[in-house]
SELUMNU-702780 format. One record per residue (C-alpha): residue in one letter; x, y negated, z. Coordinates in nm, 2 decimals, padded with zeros to 4 digits. Example, Ala and Ser with C-alpha at 12.3 -4.5 7.8 and 13.67 -1.06 7.14 Angstrom:
SELUMNU-702780
@aa->a	x->01.23	y->00.45	z->00.78
@aa->s	x->01.37	y->00.11	z->00.71
//
This chain:
SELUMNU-702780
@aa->x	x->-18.09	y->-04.41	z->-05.19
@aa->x	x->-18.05	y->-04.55	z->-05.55
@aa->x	x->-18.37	y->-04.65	z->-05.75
@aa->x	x->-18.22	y->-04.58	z->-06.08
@aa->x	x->-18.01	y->-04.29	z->-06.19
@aa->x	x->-17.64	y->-04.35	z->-06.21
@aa->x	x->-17.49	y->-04.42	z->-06.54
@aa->x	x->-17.25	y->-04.16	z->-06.68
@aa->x	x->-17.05	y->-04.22	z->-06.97
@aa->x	x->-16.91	y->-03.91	z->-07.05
@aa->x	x->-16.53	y->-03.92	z->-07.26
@aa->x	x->-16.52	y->-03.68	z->-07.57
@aa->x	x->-16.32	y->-03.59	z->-07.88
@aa->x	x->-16.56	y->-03.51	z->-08.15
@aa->x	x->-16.39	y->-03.19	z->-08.20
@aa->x	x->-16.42	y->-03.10	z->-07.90
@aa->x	x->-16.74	y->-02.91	z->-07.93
@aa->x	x->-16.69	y->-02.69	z->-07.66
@aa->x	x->-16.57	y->-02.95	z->-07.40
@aa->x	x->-16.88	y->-03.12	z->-07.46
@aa->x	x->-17.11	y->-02.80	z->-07.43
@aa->x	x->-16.92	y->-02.74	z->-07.13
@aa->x	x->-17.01	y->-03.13	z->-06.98
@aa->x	x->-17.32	y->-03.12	z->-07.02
@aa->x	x->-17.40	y->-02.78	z->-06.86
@aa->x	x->-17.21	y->-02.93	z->-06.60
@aa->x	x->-17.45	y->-03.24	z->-06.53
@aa->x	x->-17.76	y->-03.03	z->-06.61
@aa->x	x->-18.06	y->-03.04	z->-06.36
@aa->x	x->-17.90	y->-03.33	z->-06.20
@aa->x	x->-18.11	y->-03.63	z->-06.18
@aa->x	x->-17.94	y->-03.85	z->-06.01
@aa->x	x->-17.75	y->-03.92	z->-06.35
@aa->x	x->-17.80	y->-04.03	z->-06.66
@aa->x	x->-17.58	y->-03.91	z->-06.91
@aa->x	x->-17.43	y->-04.03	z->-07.20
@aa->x	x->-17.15	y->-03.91	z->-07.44
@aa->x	x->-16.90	y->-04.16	z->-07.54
@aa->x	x->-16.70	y->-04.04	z->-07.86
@aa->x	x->-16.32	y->-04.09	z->-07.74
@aa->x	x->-16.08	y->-04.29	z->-07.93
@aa->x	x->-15.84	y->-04.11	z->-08.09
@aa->x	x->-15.43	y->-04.25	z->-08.07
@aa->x	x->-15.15	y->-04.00	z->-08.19
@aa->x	x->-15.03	y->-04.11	z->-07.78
@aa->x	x->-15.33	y->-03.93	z->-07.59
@aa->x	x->-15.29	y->-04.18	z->-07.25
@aa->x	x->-15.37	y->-04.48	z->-07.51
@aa->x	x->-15.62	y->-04.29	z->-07.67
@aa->x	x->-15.78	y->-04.24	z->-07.28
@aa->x	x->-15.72	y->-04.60	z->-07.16
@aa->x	x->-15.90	y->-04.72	z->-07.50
@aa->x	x->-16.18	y->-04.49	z->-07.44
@aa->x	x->-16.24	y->-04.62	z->-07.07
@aa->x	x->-16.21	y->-04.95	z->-07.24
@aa->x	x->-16.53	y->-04.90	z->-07.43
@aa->x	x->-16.73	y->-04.76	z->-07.17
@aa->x	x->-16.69	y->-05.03	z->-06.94
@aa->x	x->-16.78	y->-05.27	z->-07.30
@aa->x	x->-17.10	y->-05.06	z->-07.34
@aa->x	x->-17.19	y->-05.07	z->-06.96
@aa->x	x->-17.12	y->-05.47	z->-06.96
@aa->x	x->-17.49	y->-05.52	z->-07.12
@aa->x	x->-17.63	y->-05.30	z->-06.85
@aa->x	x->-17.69	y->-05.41	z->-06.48
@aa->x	x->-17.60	y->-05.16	z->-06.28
@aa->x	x->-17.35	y->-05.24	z->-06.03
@aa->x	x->-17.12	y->-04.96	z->-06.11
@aa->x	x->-17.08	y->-04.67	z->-06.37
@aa->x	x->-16.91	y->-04.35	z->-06.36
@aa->x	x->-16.69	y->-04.27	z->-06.61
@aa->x	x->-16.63	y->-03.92	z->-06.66
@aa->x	x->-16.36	y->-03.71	z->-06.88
@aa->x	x->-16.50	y->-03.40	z->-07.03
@aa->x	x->-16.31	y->-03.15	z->-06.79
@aa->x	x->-16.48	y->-03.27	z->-06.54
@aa->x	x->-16.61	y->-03.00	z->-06.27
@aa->x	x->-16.86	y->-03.08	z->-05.97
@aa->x	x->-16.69	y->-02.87	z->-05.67
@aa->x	x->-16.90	y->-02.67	z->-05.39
@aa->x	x->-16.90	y->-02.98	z->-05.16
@aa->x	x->-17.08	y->-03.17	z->-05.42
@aa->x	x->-17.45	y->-03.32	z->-05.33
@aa->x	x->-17.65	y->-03.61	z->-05.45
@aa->x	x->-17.64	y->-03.77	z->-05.06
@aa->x	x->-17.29	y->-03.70	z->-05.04
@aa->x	x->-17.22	y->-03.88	z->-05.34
@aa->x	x->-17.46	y->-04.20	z->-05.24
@aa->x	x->-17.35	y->-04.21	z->-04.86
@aa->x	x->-16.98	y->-04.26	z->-05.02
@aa->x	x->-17.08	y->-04.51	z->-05.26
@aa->x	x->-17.29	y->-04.72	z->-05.03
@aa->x	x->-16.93	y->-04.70	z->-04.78
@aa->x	x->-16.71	y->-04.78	z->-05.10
@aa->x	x->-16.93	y->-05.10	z->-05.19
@aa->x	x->-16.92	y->-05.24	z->-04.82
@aa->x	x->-16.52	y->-05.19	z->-04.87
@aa->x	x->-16.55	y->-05.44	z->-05.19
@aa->x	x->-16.43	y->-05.09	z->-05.37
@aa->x	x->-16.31	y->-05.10	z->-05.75
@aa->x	x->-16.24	y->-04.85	z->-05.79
@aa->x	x->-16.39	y->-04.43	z->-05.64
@aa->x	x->-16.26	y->-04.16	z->-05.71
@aa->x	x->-16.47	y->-03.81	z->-05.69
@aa->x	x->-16.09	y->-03.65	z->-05.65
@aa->x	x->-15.71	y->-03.64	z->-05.69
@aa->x	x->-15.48	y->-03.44	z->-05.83
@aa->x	x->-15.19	y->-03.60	z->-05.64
@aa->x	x->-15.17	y->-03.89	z->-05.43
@aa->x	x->-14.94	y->-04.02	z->-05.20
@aa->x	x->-15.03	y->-04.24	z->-04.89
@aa->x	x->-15.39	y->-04.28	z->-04.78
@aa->x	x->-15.62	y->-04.37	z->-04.52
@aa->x	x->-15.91	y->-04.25	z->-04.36
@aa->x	x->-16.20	y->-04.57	z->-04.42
@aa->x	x->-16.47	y->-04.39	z->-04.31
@aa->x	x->-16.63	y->-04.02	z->-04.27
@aa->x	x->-16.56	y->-03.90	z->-04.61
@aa->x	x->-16.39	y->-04.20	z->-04.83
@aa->x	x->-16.01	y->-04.26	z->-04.81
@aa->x	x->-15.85	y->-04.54	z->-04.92
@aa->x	x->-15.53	y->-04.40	z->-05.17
@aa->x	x->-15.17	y->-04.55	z->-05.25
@aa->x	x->-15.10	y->-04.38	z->-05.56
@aa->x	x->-15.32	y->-04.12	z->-05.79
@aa->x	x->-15.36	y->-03.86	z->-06.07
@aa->x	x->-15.64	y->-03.77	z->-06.16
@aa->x	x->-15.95	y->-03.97	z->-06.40
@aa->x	x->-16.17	y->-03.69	z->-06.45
@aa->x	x->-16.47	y->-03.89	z->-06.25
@aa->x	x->-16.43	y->-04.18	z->-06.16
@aa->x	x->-16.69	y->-04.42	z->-06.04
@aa->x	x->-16.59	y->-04.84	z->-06.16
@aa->x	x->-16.75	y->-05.12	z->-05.99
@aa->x	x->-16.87	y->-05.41	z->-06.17
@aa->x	x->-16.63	y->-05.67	z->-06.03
@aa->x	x->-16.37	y->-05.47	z->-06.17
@aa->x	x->-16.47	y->-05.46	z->-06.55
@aa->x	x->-16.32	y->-05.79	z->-06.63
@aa->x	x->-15.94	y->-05.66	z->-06.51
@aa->x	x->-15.98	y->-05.35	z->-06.65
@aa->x	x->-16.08	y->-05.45	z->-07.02
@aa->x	x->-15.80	y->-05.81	z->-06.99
@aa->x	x->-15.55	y->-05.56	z->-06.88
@aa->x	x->-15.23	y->-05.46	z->-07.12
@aa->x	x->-15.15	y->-05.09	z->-07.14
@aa->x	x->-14.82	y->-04.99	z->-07.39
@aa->x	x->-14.68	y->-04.63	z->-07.45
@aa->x	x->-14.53	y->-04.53	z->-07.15
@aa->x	x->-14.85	y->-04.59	z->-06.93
@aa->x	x->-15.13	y->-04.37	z->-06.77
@aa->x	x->-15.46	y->-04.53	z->-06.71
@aa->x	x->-15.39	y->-04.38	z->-06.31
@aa->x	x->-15.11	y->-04.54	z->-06.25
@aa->x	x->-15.22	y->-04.85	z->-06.46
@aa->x	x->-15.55	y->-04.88	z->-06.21
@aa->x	x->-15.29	y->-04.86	z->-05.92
@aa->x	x->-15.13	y->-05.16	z->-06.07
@aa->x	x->-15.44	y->-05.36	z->-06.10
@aa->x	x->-15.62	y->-05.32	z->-05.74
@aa->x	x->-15.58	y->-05.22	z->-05.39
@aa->x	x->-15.92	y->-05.14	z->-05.31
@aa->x	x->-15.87	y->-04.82	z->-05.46
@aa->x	x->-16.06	y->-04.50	z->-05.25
@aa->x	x->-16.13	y->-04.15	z->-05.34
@aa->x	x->-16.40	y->-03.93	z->-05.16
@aa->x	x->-16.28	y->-03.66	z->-04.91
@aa->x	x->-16.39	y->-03.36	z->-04.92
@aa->x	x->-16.36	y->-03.39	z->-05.33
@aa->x	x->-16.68	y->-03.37	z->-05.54
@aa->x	x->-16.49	y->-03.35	z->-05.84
@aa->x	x->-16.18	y->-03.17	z->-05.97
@aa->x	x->-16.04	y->-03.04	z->-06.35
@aa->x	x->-16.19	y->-02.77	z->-06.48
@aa->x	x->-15.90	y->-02.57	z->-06.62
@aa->x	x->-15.94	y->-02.55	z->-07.04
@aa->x	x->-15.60	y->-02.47	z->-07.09
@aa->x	x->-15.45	y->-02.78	z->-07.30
@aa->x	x->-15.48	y->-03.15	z->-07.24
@aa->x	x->-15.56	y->-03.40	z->-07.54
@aa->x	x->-15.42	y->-03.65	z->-07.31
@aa->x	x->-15.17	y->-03.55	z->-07.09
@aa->x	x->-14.87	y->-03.34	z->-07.18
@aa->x	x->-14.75	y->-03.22	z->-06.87
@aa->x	x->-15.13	y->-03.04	z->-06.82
@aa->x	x->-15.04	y->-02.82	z->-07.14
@aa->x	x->-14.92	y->-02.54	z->-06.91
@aa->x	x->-15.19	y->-02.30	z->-06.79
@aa->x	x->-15.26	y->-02.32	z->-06.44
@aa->x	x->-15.08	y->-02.66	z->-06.36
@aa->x	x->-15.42	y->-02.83	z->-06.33
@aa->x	x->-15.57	y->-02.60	z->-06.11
@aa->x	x->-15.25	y->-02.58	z->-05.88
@aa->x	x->-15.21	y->-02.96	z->-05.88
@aa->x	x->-15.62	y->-02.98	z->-05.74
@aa->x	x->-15.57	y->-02.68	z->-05.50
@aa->x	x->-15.23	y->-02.87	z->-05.36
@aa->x	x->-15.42	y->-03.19	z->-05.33
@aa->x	x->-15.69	y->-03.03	z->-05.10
@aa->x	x->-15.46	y->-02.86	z->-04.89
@aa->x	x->-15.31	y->-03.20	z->-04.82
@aa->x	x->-15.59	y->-03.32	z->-04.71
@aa->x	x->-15.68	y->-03.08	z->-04.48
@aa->x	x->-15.35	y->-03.13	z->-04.35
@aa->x	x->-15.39	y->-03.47	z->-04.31
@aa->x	x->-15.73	y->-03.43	z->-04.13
@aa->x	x->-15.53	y->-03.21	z->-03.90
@aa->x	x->-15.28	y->-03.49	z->-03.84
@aa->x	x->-15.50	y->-03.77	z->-03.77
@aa->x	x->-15.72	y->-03.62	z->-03.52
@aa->x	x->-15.39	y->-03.51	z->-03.33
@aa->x	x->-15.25	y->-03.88	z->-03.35
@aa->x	x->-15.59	y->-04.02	z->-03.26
@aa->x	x->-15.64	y->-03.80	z->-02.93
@aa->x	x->-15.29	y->-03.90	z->-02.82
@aa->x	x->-15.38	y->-04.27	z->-02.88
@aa->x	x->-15.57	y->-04.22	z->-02.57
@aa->x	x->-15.31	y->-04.07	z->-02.42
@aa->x	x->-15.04	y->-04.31	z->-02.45
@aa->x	x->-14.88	y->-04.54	z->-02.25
@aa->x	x->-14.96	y->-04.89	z->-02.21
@aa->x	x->-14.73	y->-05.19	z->-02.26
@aa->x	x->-14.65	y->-05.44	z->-02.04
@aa->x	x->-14.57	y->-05.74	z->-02.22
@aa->x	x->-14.48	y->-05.89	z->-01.92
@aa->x	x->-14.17	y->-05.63	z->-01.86
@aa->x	x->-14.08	y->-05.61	z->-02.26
@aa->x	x->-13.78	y->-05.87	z->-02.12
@aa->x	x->-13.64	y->-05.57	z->-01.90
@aa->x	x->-13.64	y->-05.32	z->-02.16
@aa->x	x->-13.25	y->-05.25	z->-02.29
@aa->x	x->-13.25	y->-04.97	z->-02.52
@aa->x	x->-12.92	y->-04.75	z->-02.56
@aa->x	x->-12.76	y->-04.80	z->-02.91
@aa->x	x->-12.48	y->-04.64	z->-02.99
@aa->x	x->-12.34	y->-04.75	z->-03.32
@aa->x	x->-12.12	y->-04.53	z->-03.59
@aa->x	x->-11.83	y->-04.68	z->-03.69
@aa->x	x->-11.53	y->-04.55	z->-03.88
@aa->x	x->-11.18	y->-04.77	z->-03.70
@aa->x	x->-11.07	y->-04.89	z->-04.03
@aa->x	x->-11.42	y->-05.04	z->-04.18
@aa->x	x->-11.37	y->-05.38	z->-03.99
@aa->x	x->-11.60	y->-05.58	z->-04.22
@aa->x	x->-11.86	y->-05.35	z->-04.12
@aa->x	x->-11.78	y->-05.37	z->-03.78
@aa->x	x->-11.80	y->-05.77	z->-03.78
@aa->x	x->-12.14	y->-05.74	z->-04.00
@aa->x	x->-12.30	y->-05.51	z->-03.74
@aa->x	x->-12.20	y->-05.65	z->-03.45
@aa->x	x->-12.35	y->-05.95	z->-03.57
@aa->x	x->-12.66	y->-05.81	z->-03.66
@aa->x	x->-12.74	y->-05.73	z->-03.23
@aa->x	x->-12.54	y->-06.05	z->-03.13
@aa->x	x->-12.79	y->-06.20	z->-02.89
@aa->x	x->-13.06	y->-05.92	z->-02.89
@aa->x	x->-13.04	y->-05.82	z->-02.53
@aa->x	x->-13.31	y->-05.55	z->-02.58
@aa->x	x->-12.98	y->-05.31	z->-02.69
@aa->x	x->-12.71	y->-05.17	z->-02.51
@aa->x	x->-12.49	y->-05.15	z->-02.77
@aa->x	x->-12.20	y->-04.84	z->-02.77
@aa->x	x->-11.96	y->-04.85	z->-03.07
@aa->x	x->-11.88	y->-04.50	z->-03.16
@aa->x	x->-11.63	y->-04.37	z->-03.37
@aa->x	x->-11.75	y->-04.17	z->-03.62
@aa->x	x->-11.65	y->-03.82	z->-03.70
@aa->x	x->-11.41	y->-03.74	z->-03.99
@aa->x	x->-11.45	y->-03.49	z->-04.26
@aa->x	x->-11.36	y->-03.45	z->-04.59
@aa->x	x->-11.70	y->-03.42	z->-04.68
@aa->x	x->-11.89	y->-03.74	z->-04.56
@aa->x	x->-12.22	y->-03.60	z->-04.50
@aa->x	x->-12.11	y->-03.35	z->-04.25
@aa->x	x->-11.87	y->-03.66	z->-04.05
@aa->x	x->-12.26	y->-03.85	z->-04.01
@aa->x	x->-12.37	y->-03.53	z->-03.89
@aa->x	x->-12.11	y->-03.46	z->-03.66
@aa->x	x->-12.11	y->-03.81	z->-03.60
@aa->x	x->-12.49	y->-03.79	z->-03.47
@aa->x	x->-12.43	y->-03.49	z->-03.29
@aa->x	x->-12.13	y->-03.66	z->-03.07
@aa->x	x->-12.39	y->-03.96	z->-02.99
@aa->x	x->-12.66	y->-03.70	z->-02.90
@aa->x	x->-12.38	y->-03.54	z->-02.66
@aa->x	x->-12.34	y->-03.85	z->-02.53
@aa->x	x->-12.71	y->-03.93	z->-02.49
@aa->x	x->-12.75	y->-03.65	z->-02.28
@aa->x	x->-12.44	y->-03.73	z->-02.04
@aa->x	x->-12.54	y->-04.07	z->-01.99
@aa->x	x->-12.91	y->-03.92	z->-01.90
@aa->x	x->-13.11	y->-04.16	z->-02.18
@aa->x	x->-13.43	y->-04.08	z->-02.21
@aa->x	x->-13.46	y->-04.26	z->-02.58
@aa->x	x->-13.20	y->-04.38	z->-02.79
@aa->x	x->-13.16	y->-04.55	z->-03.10
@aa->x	x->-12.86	y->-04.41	z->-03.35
@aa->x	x->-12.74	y->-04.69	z->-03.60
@aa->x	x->-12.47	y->-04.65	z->-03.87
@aa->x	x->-12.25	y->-05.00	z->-03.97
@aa->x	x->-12.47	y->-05.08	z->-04.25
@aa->x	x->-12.78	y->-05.12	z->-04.06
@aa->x	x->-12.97	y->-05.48	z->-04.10
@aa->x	x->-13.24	y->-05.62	z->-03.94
@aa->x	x->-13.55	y->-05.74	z->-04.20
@aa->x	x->-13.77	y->-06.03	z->-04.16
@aa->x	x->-14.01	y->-05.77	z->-03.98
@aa->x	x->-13.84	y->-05.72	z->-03.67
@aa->x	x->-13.93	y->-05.81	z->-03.37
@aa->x	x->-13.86	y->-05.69	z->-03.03
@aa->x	x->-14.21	y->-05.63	z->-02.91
@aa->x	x->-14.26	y->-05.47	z->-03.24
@aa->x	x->-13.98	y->-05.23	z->-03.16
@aa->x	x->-14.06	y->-05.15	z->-02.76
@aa->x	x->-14.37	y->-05.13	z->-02.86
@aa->x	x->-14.37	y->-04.88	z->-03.09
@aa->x	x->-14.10	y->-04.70	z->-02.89
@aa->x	x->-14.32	y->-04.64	z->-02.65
@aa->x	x->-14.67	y->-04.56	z->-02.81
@aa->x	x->-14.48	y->-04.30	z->-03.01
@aa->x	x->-14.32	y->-04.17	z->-02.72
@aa->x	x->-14.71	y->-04.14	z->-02.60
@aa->x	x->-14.81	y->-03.93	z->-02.87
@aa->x	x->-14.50	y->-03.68	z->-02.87
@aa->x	x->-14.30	y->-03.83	z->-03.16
@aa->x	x->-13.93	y->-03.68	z->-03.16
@aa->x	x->-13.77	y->-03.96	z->-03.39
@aa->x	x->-13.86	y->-04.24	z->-03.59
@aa->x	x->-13.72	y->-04.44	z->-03.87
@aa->x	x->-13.67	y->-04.81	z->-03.90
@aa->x	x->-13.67	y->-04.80	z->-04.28
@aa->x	x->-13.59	y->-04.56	z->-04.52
@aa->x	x->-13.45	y->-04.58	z->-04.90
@aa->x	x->-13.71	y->-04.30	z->-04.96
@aa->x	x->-14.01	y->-04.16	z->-04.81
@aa->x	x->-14.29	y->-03.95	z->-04.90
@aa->x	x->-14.66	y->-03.86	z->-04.81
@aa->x	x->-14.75	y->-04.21	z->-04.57
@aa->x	x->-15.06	y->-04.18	z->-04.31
@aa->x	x->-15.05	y->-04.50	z->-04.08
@aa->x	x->-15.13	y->-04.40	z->-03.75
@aa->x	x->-15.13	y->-04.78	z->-03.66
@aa->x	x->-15.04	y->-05.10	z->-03.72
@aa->x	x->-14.68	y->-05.06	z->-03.76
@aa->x	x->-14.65	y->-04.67	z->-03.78
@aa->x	x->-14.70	y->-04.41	z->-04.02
@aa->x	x->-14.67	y->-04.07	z->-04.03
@aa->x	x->-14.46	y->-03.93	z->-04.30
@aa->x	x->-14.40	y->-03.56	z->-04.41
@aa->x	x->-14.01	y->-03.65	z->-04.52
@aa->x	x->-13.80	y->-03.98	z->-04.52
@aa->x	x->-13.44	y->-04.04	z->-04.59
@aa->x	x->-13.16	y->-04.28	z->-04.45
@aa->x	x->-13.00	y->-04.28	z->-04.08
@aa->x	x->-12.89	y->-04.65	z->-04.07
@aa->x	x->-13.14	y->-04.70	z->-03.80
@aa->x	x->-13.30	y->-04.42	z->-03.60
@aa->x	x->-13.48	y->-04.38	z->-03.28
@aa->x	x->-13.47	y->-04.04	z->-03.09
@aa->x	x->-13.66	y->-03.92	z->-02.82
@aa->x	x->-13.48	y->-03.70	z->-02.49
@aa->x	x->-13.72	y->-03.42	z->-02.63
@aa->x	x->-13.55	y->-03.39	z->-02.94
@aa->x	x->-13.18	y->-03.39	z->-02.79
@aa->x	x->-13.11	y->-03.02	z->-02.76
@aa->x	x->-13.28	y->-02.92	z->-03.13
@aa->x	x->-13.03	y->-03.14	z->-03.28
@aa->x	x->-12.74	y->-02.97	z->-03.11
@aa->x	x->-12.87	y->-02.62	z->-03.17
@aa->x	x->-12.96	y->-02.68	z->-03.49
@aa->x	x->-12.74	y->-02.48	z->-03.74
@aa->x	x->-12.56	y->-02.63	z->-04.03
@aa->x	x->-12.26	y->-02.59	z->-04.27
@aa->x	x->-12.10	y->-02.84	z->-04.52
@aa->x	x->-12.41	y->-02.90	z->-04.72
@aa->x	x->-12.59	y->-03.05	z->-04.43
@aa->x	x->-12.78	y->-03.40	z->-04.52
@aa->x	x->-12.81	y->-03.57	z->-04.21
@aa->x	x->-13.13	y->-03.75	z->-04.29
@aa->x	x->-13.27	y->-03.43	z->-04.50
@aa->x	x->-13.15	y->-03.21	z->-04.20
@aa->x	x->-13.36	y->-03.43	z->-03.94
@aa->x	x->-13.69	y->-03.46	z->-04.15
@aa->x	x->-13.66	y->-03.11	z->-04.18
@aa->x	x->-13.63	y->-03.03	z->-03.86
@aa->x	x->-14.00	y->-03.18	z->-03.69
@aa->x	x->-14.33	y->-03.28	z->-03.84
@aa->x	x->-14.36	y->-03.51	z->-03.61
@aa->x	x->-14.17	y->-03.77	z->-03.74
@aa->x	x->-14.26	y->-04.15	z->-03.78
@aa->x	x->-14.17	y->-04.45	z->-04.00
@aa->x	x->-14.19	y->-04.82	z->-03.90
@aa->x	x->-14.45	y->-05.02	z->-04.11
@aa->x	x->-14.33	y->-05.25	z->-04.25
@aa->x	x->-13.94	y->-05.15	z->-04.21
@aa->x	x->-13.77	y->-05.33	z->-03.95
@aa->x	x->-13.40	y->-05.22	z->-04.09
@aa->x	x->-13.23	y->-05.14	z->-04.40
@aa->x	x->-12.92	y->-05.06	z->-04.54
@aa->x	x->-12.69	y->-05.33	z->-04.66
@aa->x	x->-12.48	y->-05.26	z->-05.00
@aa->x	x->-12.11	y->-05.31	z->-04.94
@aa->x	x->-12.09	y->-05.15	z->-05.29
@aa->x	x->-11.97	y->-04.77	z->-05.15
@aa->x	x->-12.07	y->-04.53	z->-04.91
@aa->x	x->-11.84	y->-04.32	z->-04.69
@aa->x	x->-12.15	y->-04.07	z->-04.66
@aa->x	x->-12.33	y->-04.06	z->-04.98
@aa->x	x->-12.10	y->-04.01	z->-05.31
@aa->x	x->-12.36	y->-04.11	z->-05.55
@aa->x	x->-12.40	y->-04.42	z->-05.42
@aa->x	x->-12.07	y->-04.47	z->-05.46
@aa->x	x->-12.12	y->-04.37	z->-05.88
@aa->x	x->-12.40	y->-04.56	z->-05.94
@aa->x	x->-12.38	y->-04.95	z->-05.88
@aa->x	x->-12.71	y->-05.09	z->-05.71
@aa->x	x->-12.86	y->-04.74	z->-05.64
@aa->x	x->-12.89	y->-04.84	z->-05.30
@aa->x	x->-13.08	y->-05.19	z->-05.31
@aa->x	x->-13.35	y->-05.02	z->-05.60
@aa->x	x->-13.38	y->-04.75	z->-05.38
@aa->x	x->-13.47	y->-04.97	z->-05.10
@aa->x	x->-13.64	y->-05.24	z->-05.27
@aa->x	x->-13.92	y->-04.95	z->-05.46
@aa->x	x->-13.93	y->-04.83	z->-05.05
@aa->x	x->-13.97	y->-05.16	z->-04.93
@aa->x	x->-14.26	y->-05.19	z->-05.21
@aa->x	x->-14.44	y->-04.89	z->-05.10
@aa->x	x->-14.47	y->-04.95	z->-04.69
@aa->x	x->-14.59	y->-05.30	z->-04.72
@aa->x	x->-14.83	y->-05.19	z->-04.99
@aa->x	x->-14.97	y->-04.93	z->-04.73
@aa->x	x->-14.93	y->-05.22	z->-04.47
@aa->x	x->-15.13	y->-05.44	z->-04.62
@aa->x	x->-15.38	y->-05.21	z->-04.72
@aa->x	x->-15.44	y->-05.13	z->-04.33
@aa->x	x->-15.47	y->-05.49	z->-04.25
@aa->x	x->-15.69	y->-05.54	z->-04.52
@aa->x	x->-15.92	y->-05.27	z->-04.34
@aa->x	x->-15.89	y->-05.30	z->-04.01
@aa->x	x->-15.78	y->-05.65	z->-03.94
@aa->x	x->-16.02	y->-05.82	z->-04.08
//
């Protein structure tokens, strides 16, 4: 496919005699590269030391013309899934994504998706043993500060968002025992088990999105026409004495006619936690009374964001209901693995906060028989309780800081918690947002 070999620039120590042995075994009888060893800069803070080093290669490979370069850390190991055409099919995909950055494999990342047959795009990464660097990307990398503190990683997370890795991996860390530039890798085994959790992850995933794209076809359409009609049961948690959360929240739905708002008292306890989930558990008893067949659960510090919408919401409502969700979130202080399975949807494997929660008839009765005692974490409890959870993209509801929580104590010790919390969340869903657009809505 390529005319020209690829150019390697391999990252060494000069002391590192047996690294560099290693390497170049590694890349032996294969062609399709053209290797060079790049003596690393040493730096008493290794991550430096490795940000420096990638800052030379890409100087060296400035006075060349290819179009990208690989640059590769000594630990480096080709897996089983490795093949020259795999490697140029995915490179040819990452240029027609005006890629910067492609990575052969992760160690850890966080929210992805699925670009093409085997590139993803990624979030946030570990990993630099092999990673290929497009041209238009040189100029940032080399202008870019990096101070104590930093990992080149997480620093090439902060520069771009056309960041993709290759899926199934071609690369992972071959397992020497000690890191020169990362600390934490000094344990034996941690690489390895970091590479082996990353692919299981992925096969996971794979698992996840074919399920949510063969239920695309099987949801239910929306009527625009009837979105007016909708009126969405809302019952609304409320302790008697909190009246200025009262007056915020009933001003929050004052003149959305899409809910049919219930205030419910909430549930005492001595321990807060277990009043929310008793609290939820009355509403879900209620639910089931009143026949609902989806219902949304909101606690007094609920507000809306600029992202609402009410077609966004029965929209949503109901393609999730199409593909067998049993809750969703409308924003959460804290979420974790992110797979959008639309516009305004992503799958999550865990997220945190009740302010604003949508439940499906489905899930009614595993909520009541669900045991718990006085540690129970509602929102802990409920992401534990189903995979197949959702999360609106970007939120359409967060918390609001009345500076102390009934529920959660450490809010209560720790001034702001809240808001950061929310605000690094709020950072992290649009990112994946606009990522998606930037994909598929062009």
């Amino acid at each position: 496919m390529f005319n020209h070999p690829i150019p390697v620039y391999v990252i060494n120590l000069k002391h590192r005699t047996e690294r560099k042995e290693y390497i170049l075994q590694e890349f032996k009888n294969k062609k399709e590269f053209d290797v060079q060893i790049i003596e690393a800069c040493s730096h008493d803070i290794g991550p430096i030391g490795l940000w420096n080093s990638i800052k030379k290669v890409i100087t060296i490979a400035q006075n060349r013309s290819a179009d990208f370069i690989v640059v590769c850390e000594d630990d480096h190991q080709f897996t089983d899934d490795y093949s020259s055409e795999k490697l140029f099919n995915a490179i040819a995909d990452a240029k027609k994504l005006n890629a910067d950055v492609l990575s052969g494999g992760v160690s850890w990342f966080t929210g992805t998706i699925q670009c093409t047959e085997h590139v993803y795009w990624m979030e946030m990464f570990s990993g630099t043993q092999f990673l290929i660097i497009f041209r238009n990307f040189f100029e940032t990398m080399l202008n870019a500060g990096f101070n104590a503190g930093d990992d080149a990683d997480y620093k090439i997370c902060s520069l771009t968002d056309r960041r993709f890795f290759i899926c199934p991996f071609i690369s992972v860390q071959k397992e020497f025992g000690y890191s020169d530039a990362t600390a934490k890798n000094n344990v034996e085994g941690r690489v390895e088990a970091l590479f082996k959790k990353s692919c299981t992850t992925i096969d996971a995933i794979k698992d996840i999105s074919e399920f949510y794209h063969n239920t695309l076809s099987l949801k239910e359409e929306v009527d625009l026409c009837e979105i007016g009609s909708y009126r969405i049961p809302t019952y609304i948690i409320n302790l008697p004495e909190r009246t200025e959360r009262r007056k915020h929240i009933e001003e929050q739905f004052r003149g959305k006619n899409e809910f049919d708002v219930s205030i419910i008292q909430a549930c005492r306890h001595e321990v807060g936690a277990v009043g929310l989930w008793l609290s939820i558990r009355k509403v879900i008893e209620a639910a089931i009374v009143n026949d609902d067949d989806v219902i949304i659960i909101c606690e007094d510090d609920h507000e809306f964001t600029e992202n609402y919408s009410k077609e966004i919401l029965i929209r949503n409502i109901i393609e999730a209901h199409g593909q067998h969700v049993d809750y969703m979130s409308g924003g959460s202080g804290k979420f974790g693995l992110a797979l959008p399975v639309s516009e305004n949807r992503v799958w999550t494997n865990f997220c945190f906060s009740t302010q604003f929660i949508i439940i499906f008839k489905k899930f009614f009765q595993s909520i009541l028989n669900e045991p718990f005692d006085d540690s129970v974490i509602g929102d802990k409890k409920l992401s534990e309780m189903t995979v197949n959870k959702m999360l609106f993209c970007p939120f359409i509801s967060q918390q609001k800081d009345f500076g102390y929580s009934d529920v959660t104590p450490m809010h209560n010790e720790n001034a702001g918690m809240l808001n950061f919390l929310f605000a690094k969340s709020t950072h992290r869903i649009n990112q994946i947002h606009n990522a998606y657009i930037m994909l598929f809505k062009k």
